[in-house]
C-alpha positions as CSV (number, residue, x, y, z in Angstrom):
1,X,18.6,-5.4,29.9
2,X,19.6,-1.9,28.5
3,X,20.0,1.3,29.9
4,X,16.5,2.2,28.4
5,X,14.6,-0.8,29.7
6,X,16.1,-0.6,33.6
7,X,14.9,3.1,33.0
8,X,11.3,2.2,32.0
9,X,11.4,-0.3,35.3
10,X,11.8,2.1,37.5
11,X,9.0,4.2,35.6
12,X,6.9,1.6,35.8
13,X,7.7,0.6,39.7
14,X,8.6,3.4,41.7
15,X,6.7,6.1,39.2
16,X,8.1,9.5,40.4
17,X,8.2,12.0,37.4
18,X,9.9,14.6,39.6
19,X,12.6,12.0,39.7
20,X,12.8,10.2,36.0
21,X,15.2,12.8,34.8
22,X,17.9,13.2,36.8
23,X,17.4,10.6,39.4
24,X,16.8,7.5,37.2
25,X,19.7,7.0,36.0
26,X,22.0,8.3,39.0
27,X,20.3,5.7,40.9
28,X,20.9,2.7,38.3
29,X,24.7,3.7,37.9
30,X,24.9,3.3,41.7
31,X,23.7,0.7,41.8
32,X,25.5,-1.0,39.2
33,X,28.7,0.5,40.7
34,X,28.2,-0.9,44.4
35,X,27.2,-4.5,43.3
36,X,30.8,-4.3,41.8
37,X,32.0,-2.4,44.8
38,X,30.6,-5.6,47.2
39,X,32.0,-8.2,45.2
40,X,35.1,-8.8,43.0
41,X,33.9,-10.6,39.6
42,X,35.9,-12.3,36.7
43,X,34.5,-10.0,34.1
44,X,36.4,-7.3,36.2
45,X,39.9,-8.0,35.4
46,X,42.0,-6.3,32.9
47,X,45.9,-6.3,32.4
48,X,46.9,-2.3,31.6
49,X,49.8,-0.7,30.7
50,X,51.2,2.7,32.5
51,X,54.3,4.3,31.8
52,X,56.4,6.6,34.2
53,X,57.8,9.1,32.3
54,X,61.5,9.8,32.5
55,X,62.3,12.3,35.7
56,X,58.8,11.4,37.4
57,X,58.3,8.4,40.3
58,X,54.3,8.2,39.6
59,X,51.8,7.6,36.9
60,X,47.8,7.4,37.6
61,X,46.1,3.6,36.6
62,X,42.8,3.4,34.8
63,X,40.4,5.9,35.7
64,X,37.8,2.9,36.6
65,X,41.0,1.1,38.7
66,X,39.4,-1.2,41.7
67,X,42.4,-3.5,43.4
68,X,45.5,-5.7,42.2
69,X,44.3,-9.0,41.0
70,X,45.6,-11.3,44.1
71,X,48.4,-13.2,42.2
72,X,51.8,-13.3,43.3
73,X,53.1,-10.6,40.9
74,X,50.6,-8.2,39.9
75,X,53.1,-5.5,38.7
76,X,55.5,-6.5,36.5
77,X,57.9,-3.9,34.5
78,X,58.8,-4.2,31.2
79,X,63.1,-4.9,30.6
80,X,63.3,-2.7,27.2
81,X,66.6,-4.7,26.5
82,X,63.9,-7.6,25.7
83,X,61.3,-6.3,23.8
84,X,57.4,-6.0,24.6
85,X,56.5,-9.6,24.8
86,X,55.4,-11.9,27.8
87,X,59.3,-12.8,28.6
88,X,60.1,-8.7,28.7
89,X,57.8,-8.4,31.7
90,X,59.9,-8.9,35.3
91,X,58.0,-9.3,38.6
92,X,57.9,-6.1,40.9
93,X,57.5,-6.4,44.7
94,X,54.2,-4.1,45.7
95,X,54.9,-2.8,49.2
96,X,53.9,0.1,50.4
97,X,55.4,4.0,50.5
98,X,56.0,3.6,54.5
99,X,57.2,0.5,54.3
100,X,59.7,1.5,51.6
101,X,60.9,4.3,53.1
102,X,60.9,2.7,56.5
103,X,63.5,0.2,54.7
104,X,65.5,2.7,53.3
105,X,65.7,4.0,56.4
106,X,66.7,1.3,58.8
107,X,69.5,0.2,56.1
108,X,70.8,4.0,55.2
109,X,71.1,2.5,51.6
110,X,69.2,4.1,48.7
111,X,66.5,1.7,47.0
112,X,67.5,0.0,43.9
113,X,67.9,2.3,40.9
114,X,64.9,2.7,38.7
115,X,67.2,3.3,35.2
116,X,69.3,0.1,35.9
117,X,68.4,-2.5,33.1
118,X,69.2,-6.2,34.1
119,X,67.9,-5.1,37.8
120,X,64.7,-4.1,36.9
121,X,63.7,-7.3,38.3
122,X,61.8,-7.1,42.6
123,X,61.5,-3.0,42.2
124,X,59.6,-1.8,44.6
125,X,56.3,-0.1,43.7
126,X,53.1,1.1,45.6
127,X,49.8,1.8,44.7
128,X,48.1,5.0,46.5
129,X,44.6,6.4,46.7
130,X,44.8,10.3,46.0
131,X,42.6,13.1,45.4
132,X,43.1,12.6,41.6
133,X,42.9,8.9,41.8
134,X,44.7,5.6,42.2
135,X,48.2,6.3,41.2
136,X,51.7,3.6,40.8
137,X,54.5,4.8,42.4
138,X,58.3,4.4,42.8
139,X,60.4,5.6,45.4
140,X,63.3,7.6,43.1
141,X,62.6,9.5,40.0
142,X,62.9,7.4,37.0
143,X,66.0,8.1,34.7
144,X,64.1,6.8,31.3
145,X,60.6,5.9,31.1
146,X,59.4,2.8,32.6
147,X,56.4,0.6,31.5
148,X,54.9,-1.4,33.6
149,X,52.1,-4.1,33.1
150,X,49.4,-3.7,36.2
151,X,47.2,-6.9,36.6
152,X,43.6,-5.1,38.2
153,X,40.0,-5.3,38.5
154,X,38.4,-2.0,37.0
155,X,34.4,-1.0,37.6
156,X,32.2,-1.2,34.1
157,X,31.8,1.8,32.4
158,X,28.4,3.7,33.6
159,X,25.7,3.1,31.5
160,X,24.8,6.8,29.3
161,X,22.9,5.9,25.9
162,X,19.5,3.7,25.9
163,X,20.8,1.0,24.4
164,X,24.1,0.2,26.4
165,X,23.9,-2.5,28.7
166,X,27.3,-4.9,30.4
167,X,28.1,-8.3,31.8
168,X,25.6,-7.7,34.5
169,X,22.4,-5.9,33.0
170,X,22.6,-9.1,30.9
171,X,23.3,-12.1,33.3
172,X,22.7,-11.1,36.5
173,X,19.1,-8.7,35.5
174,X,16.9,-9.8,38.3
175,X,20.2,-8.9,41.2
176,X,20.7,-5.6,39.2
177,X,16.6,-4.8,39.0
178,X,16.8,-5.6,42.8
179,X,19.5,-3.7,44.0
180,X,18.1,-0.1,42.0
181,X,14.5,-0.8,43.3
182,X,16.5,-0.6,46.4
183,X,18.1,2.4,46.1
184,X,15.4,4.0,44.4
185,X,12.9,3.3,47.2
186,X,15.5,4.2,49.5
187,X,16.5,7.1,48.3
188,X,12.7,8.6,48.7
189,X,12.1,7.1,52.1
190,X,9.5,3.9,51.2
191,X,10.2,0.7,53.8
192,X,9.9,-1.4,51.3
193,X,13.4,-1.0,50.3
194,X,14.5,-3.3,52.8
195,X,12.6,-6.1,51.7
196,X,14.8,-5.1,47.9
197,X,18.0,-4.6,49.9
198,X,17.6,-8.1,51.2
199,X,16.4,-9.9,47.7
200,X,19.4,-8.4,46.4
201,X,21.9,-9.6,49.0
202,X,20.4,-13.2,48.3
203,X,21.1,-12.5,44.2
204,X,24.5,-11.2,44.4
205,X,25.6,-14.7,46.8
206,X,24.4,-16.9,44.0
207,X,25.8,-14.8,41.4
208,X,29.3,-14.7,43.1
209,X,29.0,-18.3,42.9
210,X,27.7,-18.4,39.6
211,X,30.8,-16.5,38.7
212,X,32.9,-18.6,40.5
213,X,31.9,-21.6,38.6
214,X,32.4,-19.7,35.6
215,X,36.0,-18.9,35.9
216,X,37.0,-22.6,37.4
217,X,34.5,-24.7,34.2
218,X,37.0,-27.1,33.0
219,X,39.6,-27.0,34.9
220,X,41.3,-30.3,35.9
221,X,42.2,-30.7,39.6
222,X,44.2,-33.3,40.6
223,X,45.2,-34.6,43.9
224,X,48.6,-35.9,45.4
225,X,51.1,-37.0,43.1
């Protein structure tokens, strides 16, 4: 479904004129974002690159940035002594900024050094929710820029022009229709809301499974030995 047609829907269903222009389209962005803020989905992750400058310890991720993908290394730093391929990136160790400086602390050493190359490898790095966004961060100032490779789940763009859609305005249409009826009837006080709240609670279950079967299709498992 496009942007247009979820537009028309609402239109067509809850058919408020006082709200069509300005509401509309609030309500089916926010309701596209909080179907991805529920639920984690495949089509979610991206790998990004972010560089901390030389002389800085921070640099913001993606403007759209969720949560770390949940394998074992989801930072990894680029060693500029071996290019930019997959066997220049080293694993970082994501901790946290207290429990970094609670370790520098207890031990009265100072953290590894952020210019060292050959040592790049288990740097500490945090990620931090600020009033401009999610940054990366290192405890020391880096002595030459660092690059790092952040594995993430980002939310999809909002939808602006009639004829954009994404991966769930085209898969997943009856869970997205659900969830803005929702919202929209919400939003100006109808009880019938509920009765969308719950139809869409029901849709996004199978469609986490759906995506779930997606990701694992064709993988072997094998047992024991």
């Amino acid at each position: 479904m496009t942007f247009a047609e979820l537009k028309l829907m609402l239109s067509q269903d809850v058919n408020r004129s006082d709200k069509e222009t300005l509401w509309y389209p609030i309500w089916i962005n926010r309701a596209l974002r909080k179907i991805q803020s529920d639920e984690t989905f495949s089509f979610m992750r991206n790998r990004s690159d972010v560089v901390i400058a030389q002389g800085t310890s921070s640099i913001a991720l993606p403007a759209r940035f969720k949560q770390l993908t949940a394998e074992q290394y989801p930072v990894t730093v680029i060693d500029p002594t071996m290019g930019t391929g997959p066997l220049a990136e080293l694993p970082c160790e994501v901790t946290s900024r207290e429990d970094m400086i609670s370790y520098r602390a207890s031990t009265y050493v100072p953290s590894r050094p952020a210019n060292v190359r050959g040592r790049l490898s288990g740097l500490p790095v945090w990620i931090e929710n600020t009033a401009a966004g999610w940054t990366l961060n290192i405890i020391d100032t880096a002595a030459e820029a660092l690059t790092f490779r952040v594995s993430h789940f980002a939310f999809l763009a909002d939808l602006a022009a009639d004829s954009d859609s994404n991966y769930l305005t085209t898969n997943y249409p009856e869970l997205v229709e659900n969830k803005i009826k929702a919202i929209a009837f919400a939003a100006i006080n109808d009880p019938i809301a509920a009765q969308f709240e719950a139809m869409a609670a029901r849709l996004l279950s199978d469609a986490v499974l759906d995506d779930r079967r997606r990701t694992y299709r064709g993988r072997a498992l094998r047992m024991g030995g």
